[in-house]
N, CA, C and O atoms as a GROMACS GRO file, in nm:
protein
  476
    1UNK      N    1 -14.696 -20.678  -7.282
    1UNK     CA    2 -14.712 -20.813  -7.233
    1UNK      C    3 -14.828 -20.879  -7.308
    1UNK      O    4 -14.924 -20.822  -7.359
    2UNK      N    5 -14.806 -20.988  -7.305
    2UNK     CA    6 -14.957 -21.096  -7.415
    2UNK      C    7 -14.988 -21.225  -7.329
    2UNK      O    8 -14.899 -21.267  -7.255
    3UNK      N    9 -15.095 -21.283  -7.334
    3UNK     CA   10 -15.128 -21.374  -7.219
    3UNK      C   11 -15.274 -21.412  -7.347
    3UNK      O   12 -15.366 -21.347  -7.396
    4UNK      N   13 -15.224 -21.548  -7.356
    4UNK     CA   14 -15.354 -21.620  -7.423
    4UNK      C   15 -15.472 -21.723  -7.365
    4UNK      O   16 -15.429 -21.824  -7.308
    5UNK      N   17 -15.570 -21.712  -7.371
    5UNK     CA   18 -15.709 -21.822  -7.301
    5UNK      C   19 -15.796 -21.811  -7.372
    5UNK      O   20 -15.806 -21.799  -7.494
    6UNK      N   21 -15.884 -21.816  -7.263
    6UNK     CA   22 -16.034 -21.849  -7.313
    6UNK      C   23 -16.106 -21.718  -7.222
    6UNK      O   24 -16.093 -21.692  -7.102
    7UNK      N   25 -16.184 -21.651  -7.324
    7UNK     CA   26 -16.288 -21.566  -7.220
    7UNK      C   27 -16.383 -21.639  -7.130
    7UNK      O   28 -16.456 -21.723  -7.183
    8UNK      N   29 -16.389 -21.625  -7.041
    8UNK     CA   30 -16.479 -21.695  -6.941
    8UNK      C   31 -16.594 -21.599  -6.920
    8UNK      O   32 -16.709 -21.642  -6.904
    9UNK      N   33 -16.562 -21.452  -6.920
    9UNK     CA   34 -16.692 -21.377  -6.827
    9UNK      C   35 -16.661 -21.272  -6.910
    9UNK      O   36 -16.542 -21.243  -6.928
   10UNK      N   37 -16.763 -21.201  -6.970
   10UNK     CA   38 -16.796 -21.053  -7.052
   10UNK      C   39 -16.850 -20.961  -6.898
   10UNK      O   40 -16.965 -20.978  -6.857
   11UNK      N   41 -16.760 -20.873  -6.830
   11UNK     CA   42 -16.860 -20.780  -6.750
   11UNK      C   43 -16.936 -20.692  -6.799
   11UNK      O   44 -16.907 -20.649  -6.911
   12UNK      N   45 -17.050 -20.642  -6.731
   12UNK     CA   46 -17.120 -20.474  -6.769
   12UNK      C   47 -17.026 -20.354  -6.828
   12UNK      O   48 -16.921 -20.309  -6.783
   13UNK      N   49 -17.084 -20.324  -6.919
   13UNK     CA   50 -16.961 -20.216  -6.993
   13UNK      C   51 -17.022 -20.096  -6.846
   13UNK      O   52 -17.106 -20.126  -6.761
   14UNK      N   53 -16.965 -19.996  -6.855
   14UNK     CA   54 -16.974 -19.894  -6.764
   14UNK      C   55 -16.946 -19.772  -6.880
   14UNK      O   56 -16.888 -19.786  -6.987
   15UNK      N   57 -16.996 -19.670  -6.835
   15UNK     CA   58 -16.975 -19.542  -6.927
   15UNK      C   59 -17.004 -19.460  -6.872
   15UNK      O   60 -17.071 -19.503  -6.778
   16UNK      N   61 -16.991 -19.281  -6.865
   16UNK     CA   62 -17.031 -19.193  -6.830
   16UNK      C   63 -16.988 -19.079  -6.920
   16UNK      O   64 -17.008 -19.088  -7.041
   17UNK      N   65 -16.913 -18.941  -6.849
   17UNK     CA   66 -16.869 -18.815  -6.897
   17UNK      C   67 -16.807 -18.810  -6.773
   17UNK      O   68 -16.834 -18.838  -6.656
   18UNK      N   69 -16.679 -18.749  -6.860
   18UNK     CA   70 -16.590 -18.694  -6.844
   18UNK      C   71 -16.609 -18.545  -6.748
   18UNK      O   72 -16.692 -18.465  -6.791
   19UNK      N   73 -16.552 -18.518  -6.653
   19UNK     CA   74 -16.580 -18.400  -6.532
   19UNK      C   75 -16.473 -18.311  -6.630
   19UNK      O   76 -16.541 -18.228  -6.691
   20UNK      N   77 -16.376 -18.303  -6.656
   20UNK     CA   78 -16.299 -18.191  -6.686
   20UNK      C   79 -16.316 -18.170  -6.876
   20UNK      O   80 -16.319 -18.055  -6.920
   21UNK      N   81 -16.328 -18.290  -6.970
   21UNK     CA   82 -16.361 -18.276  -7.066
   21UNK      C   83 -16.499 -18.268  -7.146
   21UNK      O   84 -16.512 -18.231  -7.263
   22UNK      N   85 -16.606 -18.313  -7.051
   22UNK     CA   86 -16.748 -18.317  -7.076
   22UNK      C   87 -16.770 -18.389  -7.193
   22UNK      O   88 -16.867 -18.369  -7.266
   23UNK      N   89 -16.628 -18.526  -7.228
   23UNK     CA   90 -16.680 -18.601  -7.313
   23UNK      C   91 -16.717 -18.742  -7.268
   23UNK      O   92 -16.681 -18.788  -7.160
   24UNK      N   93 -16.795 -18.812  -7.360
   24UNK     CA   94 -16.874 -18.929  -7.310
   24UNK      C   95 -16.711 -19.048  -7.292
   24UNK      O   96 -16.603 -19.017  -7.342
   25UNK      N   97 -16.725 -19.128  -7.243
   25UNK     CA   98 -16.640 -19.285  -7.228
   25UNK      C   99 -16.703 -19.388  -7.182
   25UNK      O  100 -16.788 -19.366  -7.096
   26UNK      N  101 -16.684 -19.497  -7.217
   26UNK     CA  102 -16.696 -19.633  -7.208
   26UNK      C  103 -16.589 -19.672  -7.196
   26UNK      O  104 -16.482 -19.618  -7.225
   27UNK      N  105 -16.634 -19.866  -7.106
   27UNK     CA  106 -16.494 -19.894  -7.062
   27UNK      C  107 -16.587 -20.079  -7.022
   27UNK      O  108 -16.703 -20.091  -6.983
   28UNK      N  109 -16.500 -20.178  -7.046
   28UNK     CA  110 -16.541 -20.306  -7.021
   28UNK      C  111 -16.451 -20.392  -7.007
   28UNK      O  112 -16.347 -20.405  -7.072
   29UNK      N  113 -16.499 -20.468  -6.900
   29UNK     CA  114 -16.388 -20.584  -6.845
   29UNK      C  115 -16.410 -20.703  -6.922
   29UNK      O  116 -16.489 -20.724  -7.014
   30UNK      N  117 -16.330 -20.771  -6.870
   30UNK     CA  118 -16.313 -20.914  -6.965
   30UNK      C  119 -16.244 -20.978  -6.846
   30UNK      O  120 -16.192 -20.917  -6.752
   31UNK      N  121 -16.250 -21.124  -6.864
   31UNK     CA  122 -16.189 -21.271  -6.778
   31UNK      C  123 -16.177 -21.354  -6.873
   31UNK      O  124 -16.266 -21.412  -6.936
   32UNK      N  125 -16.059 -21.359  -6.885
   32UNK     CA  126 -15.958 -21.464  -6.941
   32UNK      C  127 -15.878 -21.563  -6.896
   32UNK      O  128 -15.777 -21.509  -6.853
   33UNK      N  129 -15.871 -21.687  -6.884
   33UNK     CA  130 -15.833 -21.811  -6.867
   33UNK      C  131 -15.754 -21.904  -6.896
   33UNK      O  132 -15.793 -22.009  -6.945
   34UNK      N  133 -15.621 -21.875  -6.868
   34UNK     CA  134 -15.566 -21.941  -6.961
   34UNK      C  135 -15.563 -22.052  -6.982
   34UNK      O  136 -15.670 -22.104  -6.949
   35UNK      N  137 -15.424 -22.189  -7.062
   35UNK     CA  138 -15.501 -22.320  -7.076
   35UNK      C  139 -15.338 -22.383  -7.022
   35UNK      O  140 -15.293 -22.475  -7.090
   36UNK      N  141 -15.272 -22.344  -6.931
   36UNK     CA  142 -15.163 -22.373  -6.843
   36UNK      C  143 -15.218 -22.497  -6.740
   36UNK      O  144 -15.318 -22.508  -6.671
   37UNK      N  145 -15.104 -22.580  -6.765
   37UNK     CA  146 -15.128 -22.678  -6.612
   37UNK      C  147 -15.242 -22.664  -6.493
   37UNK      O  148 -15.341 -22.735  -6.473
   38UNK      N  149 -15.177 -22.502  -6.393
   38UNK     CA  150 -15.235 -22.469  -6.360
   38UNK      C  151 -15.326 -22.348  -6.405
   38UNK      O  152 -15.265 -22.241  -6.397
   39UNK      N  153 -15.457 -22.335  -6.451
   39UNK     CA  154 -15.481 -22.225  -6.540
   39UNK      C  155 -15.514 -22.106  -6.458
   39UNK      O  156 -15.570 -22.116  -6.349
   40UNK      N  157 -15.476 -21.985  -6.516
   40UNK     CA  158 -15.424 -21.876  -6.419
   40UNK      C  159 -15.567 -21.762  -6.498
   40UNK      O  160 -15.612 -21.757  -6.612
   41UNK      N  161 -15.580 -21.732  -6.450
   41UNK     CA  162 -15.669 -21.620  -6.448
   41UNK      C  163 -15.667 -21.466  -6.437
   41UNK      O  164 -15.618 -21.418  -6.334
   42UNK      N  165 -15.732 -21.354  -6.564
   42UNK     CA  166 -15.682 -21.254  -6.540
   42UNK      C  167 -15.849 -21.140  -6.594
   42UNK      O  168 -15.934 -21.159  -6.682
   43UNK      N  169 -15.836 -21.048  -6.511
   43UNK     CA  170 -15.941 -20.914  -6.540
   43UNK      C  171 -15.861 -20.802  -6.610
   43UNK      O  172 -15.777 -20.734  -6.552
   44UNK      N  173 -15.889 -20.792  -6.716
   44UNK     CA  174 -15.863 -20.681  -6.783
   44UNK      C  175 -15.961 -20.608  -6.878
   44UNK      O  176 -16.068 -20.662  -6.908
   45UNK      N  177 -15.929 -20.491  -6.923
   45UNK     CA  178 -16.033 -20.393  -6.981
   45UNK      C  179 -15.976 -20.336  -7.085
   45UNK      O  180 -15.860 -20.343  -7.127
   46UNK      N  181 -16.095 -20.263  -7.133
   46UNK     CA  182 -16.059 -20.218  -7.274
   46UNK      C  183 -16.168 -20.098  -7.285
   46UNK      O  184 -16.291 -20.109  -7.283
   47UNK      N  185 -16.076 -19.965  -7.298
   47UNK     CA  186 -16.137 -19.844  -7.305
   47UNK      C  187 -16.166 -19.809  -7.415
   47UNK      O  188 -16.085 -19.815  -7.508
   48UNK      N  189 -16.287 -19.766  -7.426
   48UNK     CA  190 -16.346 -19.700  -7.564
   48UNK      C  191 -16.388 -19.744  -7.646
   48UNK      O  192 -16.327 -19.815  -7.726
   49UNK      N  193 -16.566 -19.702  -7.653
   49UNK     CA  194 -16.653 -19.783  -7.727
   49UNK      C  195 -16.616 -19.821  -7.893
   49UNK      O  196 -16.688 -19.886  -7.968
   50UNK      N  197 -16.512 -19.775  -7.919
   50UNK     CA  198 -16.489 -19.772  -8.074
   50UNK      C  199 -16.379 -19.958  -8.025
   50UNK      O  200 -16.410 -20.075  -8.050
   51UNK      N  201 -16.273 -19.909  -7.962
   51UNK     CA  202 -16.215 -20.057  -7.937
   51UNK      C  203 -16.295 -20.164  -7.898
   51UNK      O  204 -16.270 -20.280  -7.931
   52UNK      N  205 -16.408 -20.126  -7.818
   52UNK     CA  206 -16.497 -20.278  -7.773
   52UNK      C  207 -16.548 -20.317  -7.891
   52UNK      O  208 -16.544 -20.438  -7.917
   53UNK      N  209 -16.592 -20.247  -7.963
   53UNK     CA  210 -16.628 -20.260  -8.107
   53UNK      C  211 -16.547 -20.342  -8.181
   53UNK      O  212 -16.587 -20.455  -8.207
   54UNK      N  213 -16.449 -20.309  -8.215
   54UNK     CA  214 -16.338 -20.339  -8.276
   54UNK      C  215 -16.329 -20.500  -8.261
   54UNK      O  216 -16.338 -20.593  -8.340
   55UNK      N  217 -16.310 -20.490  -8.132
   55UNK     CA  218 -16.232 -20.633  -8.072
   55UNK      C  219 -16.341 -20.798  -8.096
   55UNK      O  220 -16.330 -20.910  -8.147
   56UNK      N  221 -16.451 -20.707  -8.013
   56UNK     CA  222 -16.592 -20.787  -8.049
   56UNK      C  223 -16.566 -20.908  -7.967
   56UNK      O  224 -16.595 -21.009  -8.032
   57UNK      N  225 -16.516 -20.939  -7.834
   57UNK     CA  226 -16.511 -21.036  -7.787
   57UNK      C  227 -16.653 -21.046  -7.724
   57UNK      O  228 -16.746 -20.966  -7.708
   58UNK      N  229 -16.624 -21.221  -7.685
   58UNK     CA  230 -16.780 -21.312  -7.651
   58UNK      C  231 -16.694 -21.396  -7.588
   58UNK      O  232 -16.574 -21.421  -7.601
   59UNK      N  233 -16.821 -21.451  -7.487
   59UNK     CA  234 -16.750 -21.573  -7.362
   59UNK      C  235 -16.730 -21.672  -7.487
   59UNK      O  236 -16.785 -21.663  -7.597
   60UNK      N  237 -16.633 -21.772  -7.441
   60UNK     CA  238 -16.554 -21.854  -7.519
   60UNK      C  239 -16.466 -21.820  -7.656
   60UNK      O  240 -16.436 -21.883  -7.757
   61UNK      N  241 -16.445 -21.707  -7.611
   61UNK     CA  242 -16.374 -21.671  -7.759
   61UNK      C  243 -16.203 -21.699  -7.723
   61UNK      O  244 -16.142 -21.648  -7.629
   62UNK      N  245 -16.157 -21.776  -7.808
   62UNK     CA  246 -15.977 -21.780  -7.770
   62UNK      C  247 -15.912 -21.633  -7.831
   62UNK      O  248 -15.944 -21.577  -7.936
   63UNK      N  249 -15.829 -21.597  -7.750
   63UNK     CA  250 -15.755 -21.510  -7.813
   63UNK      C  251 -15.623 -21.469  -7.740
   63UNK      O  252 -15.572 -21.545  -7.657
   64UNK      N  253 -15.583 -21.380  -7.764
   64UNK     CA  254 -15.422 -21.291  -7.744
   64UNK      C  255 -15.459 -21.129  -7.706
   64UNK      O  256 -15.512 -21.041  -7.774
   65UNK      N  257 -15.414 -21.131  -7.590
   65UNK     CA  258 -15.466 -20.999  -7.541
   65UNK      C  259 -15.306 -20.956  -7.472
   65UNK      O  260 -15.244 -21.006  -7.378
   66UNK      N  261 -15.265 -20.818  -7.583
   66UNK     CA  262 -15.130 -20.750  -7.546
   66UNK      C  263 -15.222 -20.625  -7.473
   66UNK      O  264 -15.314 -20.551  -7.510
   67UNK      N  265 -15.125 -20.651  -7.318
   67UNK     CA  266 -15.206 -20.504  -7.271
   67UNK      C  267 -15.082 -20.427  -7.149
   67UNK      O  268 -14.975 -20.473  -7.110
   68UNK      N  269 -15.129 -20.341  -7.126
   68UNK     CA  270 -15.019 -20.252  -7.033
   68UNK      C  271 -15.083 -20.262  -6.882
   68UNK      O  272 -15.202 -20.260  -6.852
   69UNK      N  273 -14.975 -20.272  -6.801
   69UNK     CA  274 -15.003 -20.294  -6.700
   69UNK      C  275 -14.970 -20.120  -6.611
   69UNK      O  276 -14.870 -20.052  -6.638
   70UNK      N  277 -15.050 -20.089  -6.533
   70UNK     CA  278 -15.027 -19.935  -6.438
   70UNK      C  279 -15.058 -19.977  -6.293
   70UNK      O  280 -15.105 -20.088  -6.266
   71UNK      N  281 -15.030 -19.884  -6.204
   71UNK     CA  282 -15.108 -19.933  -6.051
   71UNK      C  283 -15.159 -19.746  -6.013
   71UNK      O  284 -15.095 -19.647  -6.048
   72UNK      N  285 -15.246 -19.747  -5.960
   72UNK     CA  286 -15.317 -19.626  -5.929
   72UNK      C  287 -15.366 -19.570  -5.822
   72UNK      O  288 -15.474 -19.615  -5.782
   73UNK      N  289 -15.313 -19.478  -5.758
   73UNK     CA  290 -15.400 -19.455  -5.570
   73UNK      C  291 -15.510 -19.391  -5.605
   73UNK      O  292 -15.535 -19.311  -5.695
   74UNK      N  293 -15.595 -19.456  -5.488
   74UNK     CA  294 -15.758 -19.357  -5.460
   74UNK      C  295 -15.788 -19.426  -5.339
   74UNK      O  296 -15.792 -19.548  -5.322
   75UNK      N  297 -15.815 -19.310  -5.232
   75UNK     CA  298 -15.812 -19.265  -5.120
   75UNK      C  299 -15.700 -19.368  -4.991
   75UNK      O  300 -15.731 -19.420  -4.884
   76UNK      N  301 -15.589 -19.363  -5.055
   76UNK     CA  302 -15.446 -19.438  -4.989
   76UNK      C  303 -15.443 -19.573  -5.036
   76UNK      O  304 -15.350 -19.646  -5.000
   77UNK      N  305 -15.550 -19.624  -5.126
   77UNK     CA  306 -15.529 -19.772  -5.139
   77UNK      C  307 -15.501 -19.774  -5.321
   77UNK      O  308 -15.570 -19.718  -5.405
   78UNK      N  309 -15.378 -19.858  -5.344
   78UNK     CA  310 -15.372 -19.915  -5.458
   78UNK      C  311 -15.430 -20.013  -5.544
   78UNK      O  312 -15.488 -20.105  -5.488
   79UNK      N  313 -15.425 -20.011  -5.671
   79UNK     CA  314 -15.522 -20.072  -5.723
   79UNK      C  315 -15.431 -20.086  -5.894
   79UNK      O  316 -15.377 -19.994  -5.955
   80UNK      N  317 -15.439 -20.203  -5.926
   80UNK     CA  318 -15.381 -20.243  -6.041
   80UNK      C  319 -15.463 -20.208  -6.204
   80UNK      O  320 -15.578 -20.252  -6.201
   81UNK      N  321 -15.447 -20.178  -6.265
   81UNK     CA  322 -15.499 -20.119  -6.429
   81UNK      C  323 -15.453 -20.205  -6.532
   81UNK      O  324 -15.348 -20.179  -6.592
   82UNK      N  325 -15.535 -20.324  -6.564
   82UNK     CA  326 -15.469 -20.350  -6.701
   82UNK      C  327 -15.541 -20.353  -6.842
   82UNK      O  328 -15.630 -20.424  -6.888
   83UNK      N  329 -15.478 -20.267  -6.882
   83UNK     CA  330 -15.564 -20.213  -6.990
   83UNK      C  331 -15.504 -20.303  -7.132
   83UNK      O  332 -15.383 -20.298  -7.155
   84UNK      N  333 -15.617 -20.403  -7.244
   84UNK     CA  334 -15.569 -20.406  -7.351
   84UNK      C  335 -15.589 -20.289  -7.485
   84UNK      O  336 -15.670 -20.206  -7.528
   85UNK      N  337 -15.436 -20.355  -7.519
   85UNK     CA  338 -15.450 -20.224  -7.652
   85UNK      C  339 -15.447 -20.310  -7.776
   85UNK      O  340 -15.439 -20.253  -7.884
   86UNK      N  341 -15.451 -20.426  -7.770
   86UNK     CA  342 -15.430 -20.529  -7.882
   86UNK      C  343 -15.537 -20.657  -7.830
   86UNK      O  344 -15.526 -20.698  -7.714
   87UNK      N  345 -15.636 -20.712  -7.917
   87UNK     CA  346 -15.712 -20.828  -7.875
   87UNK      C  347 -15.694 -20.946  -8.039
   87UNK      O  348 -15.774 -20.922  -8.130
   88UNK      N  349 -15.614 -21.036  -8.055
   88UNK     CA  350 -15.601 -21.127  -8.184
   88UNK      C  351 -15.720 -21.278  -8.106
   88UNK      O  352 -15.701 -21.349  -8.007
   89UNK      N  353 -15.813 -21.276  -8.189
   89UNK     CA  354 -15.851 -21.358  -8.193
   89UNK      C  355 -15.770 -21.495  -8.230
   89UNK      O  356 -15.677 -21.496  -8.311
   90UNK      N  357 -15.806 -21.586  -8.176
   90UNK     CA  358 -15.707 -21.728  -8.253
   90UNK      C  359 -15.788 -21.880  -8.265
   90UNK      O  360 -15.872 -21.935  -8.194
   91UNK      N  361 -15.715 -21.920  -8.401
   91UNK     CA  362 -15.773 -22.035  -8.402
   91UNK      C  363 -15.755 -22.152  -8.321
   91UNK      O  364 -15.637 -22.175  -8.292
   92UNK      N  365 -15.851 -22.243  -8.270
   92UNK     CA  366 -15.780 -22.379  -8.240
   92UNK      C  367 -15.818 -22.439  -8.352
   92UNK      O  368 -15.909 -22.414  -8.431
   93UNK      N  369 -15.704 -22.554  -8.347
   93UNK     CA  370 -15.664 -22.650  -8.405
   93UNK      C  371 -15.726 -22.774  -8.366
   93UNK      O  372 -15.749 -22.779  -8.245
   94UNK      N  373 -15.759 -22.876  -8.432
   94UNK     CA  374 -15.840 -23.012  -8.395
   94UNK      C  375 -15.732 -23.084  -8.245
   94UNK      O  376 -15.781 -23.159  -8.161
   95UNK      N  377 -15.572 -23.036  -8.244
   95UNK     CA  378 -15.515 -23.101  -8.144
   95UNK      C  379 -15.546 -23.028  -8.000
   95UNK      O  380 -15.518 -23.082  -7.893
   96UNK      N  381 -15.607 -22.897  -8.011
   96UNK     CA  382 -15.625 -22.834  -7.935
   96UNK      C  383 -15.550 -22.726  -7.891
   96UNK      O  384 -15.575 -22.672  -7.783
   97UNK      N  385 -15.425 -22.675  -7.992
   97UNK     CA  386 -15.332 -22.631  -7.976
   97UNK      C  387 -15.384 -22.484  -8.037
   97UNK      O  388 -15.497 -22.490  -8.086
   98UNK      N  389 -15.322 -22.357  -8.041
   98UNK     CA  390 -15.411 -22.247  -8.053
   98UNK      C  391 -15.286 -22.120  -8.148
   98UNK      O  392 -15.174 -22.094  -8.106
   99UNK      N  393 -15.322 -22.084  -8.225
   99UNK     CA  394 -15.239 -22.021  -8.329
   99UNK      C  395 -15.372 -21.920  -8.399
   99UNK      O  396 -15.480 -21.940  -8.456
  100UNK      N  397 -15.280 -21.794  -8.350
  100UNK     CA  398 -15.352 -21.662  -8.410
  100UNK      C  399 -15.415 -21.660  -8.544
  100UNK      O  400 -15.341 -21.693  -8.637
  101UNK      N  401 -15.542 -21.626  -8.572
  101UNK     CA  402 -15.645 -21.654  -8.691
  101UNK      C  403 -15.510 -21.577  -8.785
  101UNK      O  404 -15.467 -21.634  -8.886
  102UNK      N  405 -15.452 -21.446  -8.738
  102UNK     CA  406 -15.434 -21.360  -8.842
  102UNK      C  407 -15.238 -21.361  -8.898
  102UNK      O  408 -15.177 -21.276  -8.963
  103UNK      N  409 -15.192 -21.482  -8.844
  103UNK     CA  410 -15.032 -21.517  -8.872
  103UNK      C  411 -15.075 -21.539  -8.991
  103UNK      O  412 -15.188 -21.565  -9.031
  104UNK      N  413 -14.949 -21.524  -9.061
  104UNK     CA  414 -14.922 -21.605  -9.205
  104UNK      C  415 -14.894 -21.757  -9.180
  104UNK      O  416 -14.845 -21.792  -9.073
  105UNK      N  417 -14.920 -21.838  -9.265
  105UNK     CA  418 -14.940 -21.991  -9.253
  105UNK      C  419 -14.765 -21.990  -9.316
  105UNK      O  420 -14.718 -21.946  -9.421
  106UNK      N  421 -14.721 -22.038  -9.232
  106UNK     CA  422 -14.562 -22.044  -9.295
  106UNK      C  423 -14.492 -22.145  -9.253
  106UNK      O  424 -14.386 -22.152  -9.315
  107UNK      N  425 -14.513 -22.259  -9.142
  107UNK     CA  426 -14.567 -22.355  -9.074
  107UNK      C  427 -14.503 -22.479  -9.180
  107UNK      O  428 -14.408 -22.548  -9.143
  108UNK      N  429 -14.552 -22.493  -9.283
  108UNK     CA  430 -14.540 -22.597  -9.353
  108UNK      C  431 -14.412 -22.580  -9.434
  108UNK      O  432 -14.350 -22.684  -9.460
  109UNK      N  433 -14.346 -22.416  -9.496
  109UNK     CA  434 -14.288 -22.436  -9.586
  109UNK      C  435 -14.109 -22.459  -9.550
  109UNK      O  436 -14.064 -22.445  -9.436
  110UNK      N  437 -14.054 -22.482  -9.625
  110UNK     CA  438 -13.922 -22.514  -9.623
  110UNK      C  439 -13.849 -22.446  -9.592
  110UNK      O  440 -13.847 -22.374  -9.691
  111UNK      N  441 -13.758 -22.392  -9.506
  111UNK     CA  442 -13.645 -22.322  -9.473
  111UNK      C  443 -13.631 -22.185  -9.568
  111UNK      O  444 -13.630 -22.070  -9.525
  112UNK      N  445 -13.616 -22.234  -9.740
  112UNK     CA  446 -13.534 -22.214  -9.837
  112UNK      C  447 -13.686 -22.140  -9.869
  112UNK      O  448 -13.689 -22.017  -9.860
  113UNK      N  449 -13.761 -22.184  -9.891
  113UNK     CA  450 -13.902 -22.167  -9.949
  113UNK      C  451 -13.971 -22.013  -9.862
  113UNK      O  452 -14.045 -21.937  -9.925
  114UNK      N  453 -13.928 -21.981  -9.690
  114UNK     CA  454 -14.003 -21.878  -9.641
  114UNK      C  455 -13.871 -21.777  -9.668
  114UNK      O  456 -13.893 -21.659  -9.641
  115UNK      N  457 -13.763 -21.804  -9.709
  115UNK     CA  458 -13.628 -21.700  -9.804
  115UNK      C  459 -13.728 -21.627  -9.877
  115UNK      O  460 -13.733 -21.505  -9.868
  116UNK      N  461 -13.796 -21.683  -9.938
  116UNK     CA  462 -13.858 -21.569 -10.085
  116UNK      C  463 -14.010 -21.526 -10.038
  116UNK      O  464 -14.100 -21.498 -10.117
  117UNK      N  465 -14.019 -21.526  -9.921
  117UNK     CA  466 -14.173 -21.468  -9.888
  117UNK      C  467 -14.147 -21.265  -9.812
  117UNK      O  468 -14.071 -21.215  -9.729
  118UNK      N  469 -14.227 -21.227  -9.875
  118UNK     CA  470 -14.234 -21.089  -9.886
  118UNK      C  471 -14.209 -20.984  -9.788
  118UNK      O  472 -14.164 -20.870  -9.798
  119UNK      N  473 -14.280 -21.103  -9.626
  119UNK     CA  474 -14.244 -21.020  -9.509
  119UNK      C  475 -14.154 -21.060  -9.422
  119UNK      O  476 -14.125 -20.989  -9.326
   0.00000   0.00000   0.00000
């Protein structure tokens, strides 16, 4: 699933060790906003200090966040998991309209003209 906005809120990363593997993890939320009529709002996370890295999000950053959705029991009560595995930053446009930094610009060319392009 993919859902595009605006970061609104960077939470506290959280980290510890692992009880059965005795290895270290990190893990950080994010609030995203989208830019819908009504704009809808979503908490999701992103495990592992190498991906927070990666991704490098900051409040106001636009982007595209593909992530998996799970639901999880602890102690009889459920609880929803949505984890991203993909974060595309994106550009806006002066109209305000919002298109991924990292598409190919293909937008302009002719029918006949994106025939002979490579991908």
């Amino acid at each position: 699933m993919e859902l595009t906005g605006k970061i609104i809120a960077v939470l506290n990363a959280k980290q510890g060790k692992s009880q059965s593997s005795g290895k270290e993890w990190m893990t950080q939320d994010y609030v995203v906003e989208t830019h819908d009529q009504y704009p809808r709002r979503m908490v999701f996370n992103v495990f592992g200090e190498d991906k927070i890295k990666q991704f490098a999000i900051n409040p106001g950053d636009e982007v595209t966040v593909s992530f998996d959705i799970n639901a999880r029991e602890y102690q009889g009560r459920w609880f929803n998991d949505i984890r991203a595995w993909k974060v595309d930053h994106v550009a806006v446009a002066s109209d305000g309209s919002a298109q991924t930094a990292f598409e190919p610009a293909t937008a302009d060319l002719q029918p006949s003209q994106k025939d002979d392009l490579p991908f």
